[in-house]
Structure formats: C-alpha cells, structure tokens
The first five atom37 places (N, CA, C, CB, O) and aatype in JSON, in Angstrom:
{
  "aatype": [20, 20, 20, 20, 20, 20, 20, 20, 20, 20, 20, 20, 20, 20, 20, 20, 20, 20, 20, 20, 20, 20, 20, 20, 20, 20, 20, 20, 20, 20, 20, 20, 20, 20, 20, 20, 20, 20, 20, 20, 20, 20, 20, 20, 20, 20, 20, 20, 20, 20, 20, 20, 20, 20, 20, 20, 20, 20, 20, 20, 20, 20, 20, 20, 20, 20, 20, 20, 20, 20, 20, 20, 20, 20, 20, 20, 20, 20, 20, 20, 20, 20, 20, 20, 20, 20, 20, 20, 20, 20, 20, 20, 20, 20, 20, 20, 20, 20, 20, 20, 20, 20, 20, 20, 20, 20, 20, 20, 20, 20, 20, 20, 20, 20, 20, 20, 20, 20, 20, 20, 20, 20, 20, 20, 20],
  "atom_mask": [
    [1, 1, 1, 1, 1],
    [1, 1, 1, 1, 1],
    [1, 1, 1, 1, 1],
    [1, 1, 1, 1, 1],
    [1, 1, 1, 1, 1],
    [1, 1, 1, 1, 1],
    [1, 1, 1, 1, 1],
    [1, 1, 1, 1, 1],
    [1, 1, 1, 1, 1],
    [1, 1, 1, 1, 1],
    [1, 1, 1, 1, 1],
    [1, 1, 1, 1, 1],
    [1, 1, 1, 1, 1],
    [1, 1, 1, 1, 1],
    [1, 1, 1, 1, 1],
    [1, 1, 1, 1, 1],
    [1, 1, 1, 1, 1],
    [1, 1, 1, 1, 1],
    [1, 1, 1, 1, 1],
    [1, 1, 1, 1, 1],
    [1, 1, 1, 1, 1],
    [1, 1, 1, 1, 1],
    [1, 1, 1, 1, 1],
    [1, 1, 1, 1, 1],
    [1, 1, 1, 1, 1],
    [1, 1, 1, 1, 1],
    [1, 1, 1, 1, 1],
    [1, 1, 1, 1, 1],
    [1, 1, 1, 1, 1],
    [1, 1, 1, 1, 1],
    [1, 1, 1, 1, 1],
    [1, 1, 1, 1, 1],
    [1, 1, 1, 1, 1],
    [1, 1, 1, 1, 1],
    [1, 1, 1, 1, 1],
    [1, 1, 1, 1, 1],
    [1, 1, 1, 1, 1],
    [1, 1, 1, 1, 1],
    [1, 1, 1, 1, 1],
    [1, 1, 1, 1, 1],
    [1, 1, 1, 1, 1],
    [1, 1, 1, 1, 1],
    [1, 1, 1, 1, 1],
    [1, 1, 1, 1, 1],
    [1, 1, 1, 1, 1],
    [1, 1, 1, 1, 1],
    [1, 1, 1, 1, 1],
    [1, 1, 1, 1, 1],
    [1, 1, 1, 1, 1],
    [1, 1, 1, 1, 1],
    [1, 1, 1, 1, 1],
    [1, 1, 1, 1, 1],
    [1, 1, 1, 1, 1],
    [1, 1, 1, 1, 1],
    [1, 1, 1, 1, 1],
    [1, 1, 1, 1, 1],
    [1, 1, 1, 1, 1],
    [1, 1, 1, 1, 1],
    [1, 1, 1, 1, 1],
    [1, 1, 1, 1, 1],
    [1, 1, 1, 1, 1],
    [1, 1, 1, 1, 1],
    [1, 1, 1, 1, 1],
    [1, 1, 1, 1, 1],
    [1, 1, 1, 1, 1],
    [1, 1, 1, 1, 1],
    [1, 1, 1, 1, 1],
    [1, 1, 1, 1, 1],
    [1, 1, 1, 1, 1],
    [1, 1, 1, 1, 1],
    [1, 1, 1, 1, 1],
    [1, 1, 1, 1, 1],
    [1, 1, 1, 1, 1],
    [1, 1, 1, 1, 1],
    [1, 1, 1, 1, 1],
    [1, 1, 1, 1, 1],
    [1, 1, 1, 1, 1],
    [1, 1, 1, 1, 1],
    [1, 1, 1, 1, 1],
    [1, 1, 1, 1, 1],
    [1, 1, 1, 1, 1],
    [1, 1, 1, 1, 1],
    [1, 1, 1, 1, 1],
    [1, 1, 1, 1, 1],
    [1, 1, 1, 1, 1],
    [1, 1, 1, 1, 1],
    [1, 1, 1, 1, 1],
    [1, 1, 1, 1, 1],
    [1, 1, 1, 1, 1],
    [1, 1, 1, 1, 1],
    [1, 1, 1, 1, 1],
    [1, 1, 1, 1, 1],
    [1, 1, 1, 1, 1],
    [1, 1, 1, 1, 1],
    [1, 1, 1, 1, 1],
    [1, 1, 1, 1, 1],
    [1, 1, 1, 1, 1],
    [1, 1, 1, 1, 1],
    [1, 1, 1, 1, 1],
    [1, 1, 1, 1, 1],
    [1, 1, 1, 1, 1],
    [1, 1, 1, 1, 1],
    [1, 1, 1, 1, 1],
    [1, 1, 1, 1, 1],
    [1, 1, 1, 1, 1],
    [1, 1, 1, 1, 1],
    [1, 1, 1, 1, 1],
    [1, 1, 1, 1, 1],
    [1, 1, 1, 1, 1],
    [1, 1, 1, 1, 1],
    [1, 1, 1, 1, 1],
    [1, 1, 1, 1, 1],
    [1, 1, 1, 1, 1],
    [1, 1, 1, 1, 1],
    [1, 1, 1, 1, 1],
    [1, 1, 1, 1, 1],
    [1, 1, 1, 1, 1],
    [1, 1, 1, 1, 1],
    [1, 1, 1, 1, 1],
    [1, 1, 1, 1, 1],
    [1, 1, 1, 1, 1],
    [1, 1, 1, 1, 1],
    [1, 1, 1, 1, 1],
    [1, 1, 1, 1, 1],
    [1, 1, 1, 1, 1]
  ],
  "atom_positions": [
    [[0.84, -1.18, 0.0], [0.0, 0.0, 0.0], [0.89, 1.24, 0.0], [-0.95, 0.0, 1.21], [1.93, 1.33, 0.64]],
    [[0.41, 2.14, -0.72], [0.97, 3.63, -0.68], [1.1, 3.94, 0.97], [-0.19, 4.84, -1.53], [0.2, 3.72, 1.78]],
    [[2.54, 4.54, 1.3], [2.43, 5.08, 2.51], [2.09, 6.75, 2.36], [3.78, 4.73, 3.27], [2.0, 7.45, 1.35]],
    [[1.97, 7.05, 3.66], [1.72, 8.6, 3.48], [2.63, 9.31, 3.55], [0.96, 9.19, 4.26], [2.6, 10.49, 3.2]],
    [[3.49, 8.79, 3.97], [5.25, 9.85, 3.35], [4.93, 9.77, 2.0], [7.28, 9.0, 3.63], [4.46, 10.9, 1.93]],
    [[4.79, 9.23, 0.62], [4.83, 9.26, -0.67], [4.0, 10.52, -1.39], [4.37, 7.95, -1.05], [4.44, 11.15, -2.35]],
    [[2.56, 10.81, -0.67], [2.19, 12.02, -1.04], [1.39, 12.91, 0.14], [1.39, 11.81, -2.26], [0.5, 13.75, -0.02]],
    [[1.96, 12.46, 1.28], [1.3, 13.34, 2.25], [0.21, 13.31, 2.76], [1.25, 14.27, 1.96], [-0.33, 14.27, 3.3]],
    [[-0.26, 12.12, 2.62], [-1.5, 11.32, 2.37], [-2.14, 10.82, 3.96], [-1.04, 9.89, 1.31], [-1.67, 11.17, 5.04]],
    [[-3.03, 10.13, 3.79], [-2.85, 9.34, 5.12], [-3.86, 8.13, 4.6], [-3.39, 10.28, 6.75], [-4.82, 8.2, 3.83]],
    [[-3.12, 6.67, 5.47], [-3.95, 5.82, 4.57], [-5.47, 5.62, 5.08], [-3.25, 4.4, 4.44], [-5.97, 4.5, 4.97]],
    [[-5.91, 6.24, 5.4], [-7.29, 6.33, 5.18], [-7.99, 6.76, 3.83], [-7.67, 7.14, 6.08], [-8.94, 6.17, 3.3]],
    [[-7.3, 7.98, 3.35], [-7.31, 8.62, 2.53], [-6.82, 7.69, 1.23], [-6.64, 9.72, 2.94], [-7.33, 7.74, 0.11]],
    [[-5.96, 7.02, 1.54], [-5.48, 5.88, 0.33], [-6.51, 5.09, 0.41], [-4.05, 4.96, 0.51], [-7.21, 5.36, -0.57]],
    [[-6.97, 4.29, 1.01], [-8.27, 3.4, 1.55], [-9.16, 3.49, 0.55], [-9.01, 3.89, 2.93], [-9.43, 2.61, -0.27]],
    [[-9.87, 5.16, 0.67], [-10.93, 4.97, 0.2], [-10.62, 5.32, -1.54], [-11.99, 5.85, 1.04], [-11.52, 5.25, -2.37]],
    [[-9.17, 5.68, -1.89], [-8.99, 5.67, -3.21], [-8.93, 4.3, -3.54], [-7.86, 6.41, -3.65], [-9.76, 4.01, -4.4]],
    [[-8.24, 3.37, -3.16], [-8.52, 2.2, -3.68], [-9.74, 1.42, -3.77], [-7.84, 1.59, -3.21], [-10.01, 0.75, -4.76]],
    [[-10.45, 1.51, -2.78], [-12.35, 1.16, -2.75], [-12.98, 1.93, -4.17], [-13.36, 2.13, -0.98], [-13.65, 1.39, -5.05]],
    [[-12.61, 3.18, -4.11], [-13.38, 4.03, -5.56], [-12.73, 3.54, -6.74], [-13.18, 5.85, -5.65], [-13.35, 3.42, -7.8]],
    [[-11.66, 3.29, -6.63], [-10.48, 2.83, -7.88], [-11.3, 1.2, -8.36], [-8.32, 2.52, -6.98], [-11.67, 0.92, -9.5]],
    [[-11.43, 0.37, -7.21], [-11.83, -0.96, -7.29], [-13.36, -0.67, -8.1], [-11.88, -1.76, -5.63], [-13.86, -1.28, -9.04]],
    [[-13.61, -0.08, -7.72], [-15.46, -0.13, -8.06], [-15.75, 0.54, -9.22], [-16.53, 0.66, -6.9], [-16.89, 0.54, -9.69]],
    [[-14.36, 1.4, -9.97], [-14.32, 1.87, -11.65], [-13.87, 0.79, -11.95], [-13.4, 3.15, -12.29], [-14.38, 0.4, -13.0]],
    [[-13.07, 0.03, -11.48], [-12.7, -0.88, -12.32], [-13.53, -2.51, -12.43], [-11.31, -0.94, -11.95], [-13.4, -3.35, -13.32]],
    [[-13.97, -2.54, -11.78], [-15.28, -3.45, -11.81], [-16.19, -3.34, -12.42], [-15.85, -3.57, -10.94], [-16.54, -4.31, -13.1]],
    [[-16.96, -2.14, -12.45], [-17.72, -1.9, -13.32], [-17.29, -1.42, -15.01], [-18.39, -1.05, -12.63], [-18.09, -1.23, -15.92]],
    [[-15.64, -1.3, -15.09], [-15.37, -0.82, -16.08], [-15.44, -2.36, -17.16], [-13.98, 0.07, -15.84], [-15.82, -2.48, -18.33]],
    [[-14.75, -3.7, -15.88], [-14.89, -5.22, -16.17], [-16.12, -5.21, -17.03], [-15.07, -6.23, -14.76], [-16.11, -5.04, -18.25]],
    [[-17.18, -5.4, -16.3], [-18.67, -5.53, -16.11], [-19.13, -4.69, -17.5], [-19.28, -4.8, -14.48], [-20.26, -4.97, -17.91]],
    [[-18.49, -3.85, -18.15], [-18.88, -2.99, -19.19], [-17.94, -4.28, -20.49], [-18.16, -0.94, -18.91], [-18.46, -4.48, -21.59]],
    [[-17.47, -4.52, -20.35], [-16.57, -4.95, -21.03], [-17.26, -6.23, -21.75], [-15.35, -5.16, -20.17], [-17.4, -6.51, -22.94]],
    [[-17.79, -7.17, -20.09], [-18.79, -8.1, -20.64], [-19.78, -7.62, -21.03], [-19.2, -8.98, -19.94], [-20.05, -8.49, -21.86]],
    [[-20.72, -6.78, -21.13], [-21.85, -6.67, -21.43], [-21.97, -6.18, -22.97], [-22.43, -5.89, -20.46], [-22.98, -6.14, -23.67]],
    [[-20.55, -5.77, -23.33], [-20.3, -5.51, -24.79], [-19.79, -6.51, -25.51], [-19.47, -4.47, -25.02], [-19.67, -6.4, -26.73]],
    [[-19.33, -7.85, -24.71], [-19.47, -8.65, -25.43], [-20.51, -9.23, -25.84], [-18.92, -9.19, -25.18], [-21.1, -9.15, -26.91]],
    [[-20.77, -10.02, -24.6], [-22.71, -10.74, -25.04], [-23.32, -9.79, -25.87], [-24.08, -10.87, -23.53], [-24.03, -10.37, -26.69]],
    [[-23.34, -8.32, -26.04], [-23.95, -7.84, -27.34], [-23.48, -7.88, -28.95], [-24.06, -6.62, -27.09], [-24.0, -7.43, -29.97]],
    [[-22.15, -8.69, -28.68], [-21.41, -8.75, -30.1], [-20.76, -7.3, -30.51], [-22.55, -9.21, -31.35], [-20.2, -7.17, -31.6]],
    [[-20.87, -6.13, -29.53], [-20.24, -5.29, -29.98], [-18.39, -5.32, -29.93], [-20.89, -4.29, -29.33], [-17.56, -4.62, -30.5]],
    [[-18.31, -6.05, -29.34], [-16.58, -6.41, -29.34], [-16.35, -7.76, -29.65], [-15.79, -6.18, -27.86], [-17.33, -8.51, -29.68]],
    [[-15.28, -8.2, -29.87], [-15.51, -9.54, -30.27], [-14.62, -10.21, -28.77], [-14.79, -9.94, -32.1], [-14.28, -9.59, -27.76]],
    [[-14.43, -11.87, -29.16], [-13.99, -12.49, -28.06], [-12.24, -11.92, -27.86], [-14.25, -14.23, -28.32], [-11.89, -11.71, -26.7]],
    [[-11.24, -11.68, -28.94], [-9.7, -11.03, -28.42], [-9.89, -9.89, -27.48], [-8.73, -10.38, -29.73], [-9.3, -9.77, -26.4]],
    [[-10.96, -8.9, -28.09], [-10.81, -7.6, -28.1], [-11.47, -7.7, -25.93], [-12.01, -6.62, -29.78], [-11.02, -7.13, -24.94]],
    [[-12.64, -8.7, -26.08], [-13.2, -8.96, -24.62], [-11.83, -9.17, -23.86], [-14.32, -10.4, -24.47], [-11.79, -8.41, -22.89]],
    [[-10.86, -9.83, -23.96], [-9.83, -10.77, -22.84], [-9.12, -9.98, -22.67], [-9.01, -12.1, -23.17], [-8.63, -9.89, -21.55]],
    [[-8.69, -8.9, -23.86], [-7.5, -7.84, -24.08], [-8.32, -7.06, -22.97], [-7.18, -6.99, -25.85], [-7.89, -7.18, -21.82]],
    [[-9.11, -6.5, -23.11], [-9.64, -5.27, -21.94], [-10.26, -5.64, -20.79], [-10.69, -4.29, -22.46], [-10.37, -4.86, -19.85]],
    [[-10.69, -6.76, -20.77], [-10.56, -7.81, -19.31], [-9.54, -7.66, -18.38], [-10.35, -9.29, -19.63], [-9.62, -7.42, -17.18]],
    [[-8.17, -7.9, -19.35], [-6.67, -8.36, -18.62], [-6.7, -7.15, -18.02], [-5.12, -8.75, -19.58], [-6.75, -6.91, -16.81]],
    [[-6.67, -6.06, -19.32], [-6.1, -4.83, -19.0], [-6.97, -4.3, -17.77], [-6.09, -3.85, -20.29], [-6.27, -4.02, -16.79]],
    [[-8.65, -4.04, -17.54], [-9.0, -3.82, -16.13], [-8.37, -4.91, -14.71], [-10.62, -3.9, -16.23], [-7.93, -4.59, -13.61]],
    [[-8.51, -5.78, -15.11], [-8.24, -6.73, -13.95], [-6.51, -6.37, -13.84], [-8.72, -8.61, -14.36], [-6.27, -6.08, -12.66]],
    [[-5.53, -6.32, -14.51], [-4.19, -5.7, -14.48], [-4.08, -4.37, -13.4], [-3.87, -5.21, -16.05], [-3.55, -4.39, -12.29]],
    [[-4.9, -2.96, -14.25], [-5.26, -2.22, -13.16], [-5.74, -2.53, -11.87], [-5.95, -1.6, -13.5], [-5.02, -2.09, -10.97]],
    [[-6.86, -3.23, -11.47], [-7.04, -3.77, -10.25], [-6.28, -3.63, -8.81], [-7.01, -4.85, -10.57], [-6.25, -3.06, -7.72]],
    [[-5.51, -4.95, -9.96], [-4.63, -5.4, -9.38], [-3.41, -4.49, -8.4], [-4.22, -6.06, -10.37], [-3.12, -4.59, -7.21]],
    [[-2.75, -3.38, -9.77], [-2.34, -2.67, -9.15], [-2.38, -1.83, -8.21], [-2.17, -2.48, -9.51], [-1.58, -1.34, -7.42]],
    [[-3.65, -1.72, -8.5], [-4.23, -0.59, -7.16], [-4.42, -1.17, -5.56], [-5.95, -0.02, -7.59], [-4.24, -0.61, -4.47]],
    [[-4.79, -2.28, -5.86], [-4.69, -2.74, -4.37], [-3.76, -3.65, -3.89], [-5.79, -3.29, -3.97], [-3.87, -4.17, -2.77]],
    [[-2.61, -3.94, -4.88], [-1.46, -4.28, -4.66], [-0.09, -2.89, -5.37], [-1.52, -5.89, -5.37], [0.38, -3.1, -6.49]],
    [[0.27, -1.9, -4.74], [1.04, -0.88, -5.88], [2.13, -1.19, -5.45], [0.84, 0.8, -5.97], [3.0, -0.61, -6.11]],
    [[2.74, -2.1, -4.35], [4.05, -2.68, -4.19], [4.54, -3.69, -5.09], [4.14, -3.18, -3.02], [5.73, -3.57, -5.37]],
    [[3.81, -4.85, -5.69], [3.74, -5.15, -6.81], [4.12, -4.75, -8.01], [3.03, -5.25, -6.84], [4.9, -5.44, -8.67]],
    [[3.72, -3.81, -8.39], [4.34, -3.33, -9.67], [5.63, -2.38, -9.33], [3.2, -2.48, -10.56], [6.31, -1.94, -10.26]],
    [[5.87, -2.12, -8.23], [7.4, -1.68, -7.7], [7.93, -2.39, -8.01], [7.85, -1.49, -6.44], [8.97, -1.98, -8.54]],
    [[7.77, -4.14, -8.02], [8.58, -5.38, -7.45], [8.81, -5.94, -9.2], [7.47, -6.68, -6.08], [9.67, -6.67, -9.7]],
    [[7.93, -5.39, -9.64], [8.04, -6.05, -11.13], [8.35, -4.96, -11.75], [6.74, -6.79, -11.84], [8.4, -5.3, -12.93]],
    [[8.64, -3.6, -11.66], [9.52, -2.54, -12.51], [10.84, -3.13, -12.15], [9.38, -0.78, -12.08], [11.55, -3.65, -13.01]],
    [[11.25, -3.06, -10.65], [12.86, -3.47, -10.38], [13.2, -4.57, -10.77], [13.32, -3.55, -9.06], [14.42, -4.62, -10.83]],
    [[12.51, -5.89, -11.23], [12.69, -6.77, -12.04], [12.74, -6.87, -13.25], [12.2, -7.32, -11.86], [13.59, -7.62, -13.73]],
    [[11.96, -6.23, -14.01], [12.5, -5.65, -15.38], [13.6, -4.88, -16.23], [11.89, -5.12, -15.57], [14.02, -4.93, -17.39]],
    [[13.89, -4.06, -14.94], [15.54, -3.06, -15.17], [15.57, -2.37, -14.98], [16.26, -2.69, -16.05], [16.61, -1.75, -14.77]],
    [[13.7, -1.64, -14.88], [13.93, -0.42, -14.29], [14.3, 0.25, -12.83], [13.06, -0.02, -14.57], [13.52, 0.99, -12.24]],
    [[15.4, -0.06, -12.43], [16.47, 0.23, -11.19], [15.68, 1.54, -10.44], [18.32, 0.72, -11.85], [15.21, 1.53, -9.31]],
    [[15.68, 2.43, -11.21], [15.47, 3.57, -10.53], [13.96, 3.86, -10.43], [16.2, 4.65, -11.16], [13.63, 4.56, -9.47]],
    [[12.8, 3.35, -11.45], [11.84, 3.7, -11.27], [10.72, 3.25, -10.7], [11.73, 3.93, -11.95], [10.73, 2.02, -10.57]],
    [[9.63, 3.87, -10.25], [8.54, 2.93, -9.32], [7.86, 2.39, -9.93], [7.66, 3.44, -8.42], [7.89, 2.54, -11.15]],
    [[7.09, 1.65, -9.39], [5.74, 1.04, -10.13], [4.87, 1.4, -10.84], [5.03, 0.68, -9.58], [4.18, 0.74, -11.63]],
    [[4.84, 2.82, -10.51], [3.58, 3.61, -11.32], [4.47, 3.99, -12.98], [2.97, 5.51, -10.19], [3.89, 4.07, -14.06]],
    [[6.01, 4.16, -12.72], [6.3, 4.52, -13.51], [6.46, 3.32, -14.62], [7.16, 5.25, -13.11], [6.72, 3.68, -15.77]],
    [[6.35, 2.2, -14.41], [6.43, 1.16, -15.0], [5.03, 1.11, -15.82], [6.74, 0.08, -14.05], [5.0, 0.9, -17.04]],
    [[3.86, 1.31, -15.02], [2.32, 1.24, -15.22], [2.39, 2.14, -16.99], [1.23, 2.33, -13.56], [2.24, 1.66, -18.12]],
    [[2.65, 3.39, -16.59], [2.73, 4.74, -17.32], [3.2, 4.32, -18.85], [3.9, 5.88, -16.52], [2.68, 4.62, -19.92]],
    [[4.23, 3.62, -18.61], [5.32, 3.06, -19.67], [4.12, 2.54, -20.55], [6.63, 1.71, -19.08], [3.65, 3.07, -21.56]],
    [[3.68, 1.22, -19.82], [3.06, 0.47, -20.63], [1.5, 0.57, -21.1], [3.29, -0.58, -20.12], [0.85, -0.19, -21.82]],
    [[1.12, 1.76, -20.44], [-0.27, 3.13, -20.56], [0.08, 3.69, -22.04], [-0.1, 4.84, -19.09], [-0.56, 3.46, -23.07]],
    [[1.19, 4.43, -21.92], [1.53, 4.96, -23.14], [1.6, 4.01, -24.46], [2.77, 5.56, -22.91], [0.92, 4.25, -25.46]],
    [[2.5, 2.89, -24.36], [2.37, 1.79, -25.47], [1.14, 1.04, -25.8], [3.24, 0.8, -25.2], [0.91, 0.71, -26.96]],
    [[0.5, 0.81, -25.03], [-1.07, 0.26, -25.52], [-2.0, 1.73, -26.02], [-2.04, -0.65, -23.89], [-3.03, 1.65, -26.68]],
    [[-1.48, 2.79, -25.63], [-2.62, 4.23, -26.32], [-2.19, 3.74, -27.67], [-2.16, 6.38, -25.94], [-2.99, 3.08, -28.33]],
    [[-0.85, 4.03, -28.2], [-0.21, 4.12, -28.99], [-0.43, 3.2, -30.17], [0.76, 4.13, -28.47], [-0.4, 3.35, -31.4]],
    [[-0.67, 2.18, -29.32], [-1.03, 0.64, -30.48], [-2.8, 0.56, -30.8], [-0.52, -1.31, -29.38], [-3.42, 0.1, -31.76]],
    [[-3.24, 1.26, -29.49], [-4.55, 1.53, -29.74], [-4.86, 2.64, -30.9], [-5.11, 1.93, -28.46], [-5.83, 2.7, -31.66]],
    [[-4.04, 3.26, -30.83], [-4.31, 4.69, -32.18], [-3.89, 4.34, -33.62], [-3.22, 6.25, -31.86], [-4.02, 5.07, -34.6]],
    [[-3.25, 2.89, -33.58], [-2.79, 2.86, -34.64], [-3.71, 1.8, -35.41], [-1.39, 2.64, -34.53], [-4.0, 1.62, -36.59]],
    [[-4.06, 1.14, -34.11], [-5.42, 0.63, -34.83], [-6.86, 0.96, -35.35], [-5.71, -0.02, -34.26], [-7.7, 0.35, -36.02]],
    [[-6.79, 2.01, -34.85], [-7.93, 3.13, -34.87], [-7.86, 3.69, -36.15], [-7.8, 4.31, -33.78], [-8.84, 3.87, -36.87]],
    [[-6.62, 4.0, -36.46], [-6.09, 4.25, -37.36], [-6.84, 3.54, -39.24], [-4.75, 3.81, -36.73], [-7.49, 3.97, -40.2]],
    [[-6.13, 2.15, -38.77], [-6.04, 1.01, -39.81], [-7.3, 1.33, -39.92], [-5.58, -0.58, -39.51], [-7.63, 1.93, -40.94]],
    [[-8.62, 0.92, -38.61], [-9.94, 0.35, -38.65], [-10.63, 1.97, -39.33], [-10.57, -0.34, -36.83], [-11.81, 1.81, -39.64]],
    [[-10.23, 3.12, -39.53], [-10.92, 4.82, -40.17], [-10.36, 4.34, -41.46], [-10.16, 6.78, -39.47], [-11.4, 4.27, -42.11]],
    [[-9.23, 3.89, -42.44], [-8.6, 3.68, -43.36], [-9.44, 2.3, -44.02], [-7.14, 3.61, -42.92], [-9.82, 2.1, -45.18]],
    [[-9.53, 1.69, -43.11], [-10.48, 0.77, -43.98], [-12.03, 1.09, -44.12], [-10.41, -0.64, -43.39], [-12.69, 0.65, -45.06]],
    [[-12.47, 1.75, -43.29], [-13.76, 2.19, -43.31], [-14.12, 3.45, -44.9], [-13.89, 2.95, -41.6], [-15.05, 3.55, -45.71]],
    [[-12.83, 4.18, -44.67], [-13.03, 4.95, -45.86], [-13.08, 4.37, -47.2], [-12.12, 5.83, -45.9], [-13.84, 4.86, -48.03]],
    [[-12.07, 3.0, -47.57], [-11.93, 2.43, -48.24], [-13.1, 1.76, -48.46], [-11.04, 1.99, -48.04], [-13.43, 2.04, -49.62]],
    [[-13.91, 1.02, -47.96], [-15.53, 0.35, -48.15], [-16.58, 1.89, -48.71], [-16.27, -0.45, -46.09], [-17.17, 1.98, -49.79]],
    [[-16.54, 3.19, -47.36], [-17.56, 3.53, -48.25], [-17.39, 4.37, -49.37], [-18.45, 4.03, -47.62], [-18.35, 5.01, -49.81]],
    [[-15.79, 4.48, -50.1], [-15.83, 4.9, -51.35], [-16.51, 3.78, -52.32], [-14.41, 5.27, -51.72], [-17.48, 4.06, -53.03]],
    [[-15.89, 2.41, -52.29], [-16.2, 1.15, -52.93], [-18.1, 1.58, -53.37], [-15.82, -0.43, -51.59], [-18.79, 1.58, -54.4]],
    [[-18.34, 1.9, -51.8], [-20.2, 1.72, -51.93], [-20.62, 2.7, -52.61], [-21.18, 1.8, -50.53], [-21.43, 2.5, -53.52]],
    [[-20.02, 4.29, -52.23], [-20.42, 4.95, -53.49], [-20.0, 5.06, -54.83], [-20.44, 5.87, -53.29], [-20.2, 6.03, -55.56]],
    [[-19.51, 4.23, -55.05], [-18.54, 4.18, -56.31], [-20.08, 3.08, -57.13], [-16.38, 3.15, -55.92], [-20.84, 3.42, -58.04]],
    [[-20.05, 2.27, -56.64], [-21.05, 0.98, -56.62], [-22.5, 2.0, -56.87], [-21.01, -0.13, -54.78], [-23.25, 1.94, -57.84]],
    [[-22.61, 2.76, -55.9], [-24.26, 3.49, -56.43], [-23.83, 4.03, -57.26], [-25.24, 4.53, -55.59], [-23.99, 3.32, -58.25]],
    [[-23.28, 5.04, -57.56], [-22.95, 5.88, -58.53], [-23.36, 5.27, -60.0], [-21.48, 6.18, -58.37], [-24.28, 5.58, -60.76]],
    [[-22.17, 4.11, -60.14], [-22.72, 3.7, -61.39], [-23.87, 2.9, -61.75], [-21.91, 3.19, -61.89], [-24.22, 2.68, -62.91]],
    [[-24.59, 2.34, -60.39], [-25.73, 1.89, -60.63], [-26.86, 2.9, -61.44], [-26.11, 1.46, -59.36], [-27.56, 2.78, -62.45]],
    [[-26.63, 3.99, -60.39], [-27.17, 5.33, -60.52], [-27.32, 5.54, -62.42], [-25.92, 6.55, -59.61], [-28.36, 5.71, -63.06]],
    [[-26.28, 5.47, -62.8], [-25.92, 5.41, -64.74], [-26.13, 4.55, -65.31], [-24.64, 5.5, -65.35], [-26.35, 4.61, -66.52]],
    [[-26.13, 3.53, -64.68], [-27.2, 2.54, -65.28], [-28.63, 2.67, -65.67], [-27.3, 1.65, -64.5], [-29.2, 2.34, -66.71]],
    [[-29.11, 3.28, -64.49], [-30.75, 3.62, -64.44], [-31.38, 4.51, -65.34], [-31.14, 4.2, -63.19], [-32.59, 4.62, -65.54]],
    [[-30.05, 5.42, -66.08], [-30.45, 6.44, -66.47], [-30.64, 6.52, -68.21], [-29.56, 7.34, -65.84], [-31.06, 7.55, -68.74]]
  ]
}
C-alpha cells in the first residue's frame, strides 16, 4: 500500500482511493462483458480489456507489486507507477494505430459503396 510519506496522504485517505479505484474498475470489467454478449466487441478484443482492467485492479490494491516487477524488469530507478505509465503509453499508442487502420479501412468500403451506387445510378439512367 501507498504510505503517506509518498504524497502526504494518510492511509485512510489511500483506503478509500482504492475502494473508488476498485469499483471503476469493476464496473469498467462488467462494461466490457456486457459488450461482449452484445457482439459489440468480439472475443480477443473482450480478454484484451478484461486483462487490461483486472491488471489495473490489481495494481491498485497491490502498488508494491508493480514496484517489485519494474525493479525486475531493469527499471532500477523507477517505481511502479512509472512502469504502469510506460506500458499506458504503449497500448494508447497501439490503440491509435489501430484506430487508425480500422478509419482507413472504413473509408476504403464507403468509397467502394459509393462508387457501386454511382454507377448503378448510370445505369438507371
């Protein structure tokens, strides 16, 4: 647990951030399934943002943990959060690039479709 030397804190005050932290991220879970069973995400995309809430979780009510697994990775000097951050930034990043691909292909279909009416369109005429 965060001590209160780290931000002046007191763990009470940490307490109830992790209780509020737990209960976004539960329900963030809980969002996750309910977009699956609707078919709006598929089954990778469900496990990928599963891990990734239950990952957060985790950290939050364990943040010595990801101390213990930054200094095991190499990062010598940095904390846990800074480890978190690292790998925050690389999943935005991979997320934008897929975002990316998935606007690039979307444009690509609905030129195809108006391309497709169009000349239907000259057909008719």
């Amino acid at each position: 647990m965060i001590t209160s030397a780290h931000f002046g804190r007191n763990d009470k005050v940490d307490m109830y951030i992790q209780i509020i932290t737990t209960i976004i991220v539960l329900f963030l879970i809980s969002r996750v399934g309910t977009r699956f069973k609707k078919k709006e995400i598929n089954f990778k995309e469900a496990v990928a943002w599963g891990v990734l809430w239950f990952a957060v979780g985790i950290v939050v009510l364990y943040p010595n943990l990801a101390d213990d697994i930054a200094s095991r990775v190499g990062l010598q000097t940095a904390t846990g959060i800074d480890l978190v951050v690292y790998i925050a930034v690389g999943v935005v990043f991979y997320l934008v690039f897929r975002i990316l691909v998935r606007i690039e292909r979307i444009e690509r279909d609905i030129t195809k479709v108006i391309r497709h009416v169009a000349l239907k369109d000259e057909d008719d005429k």
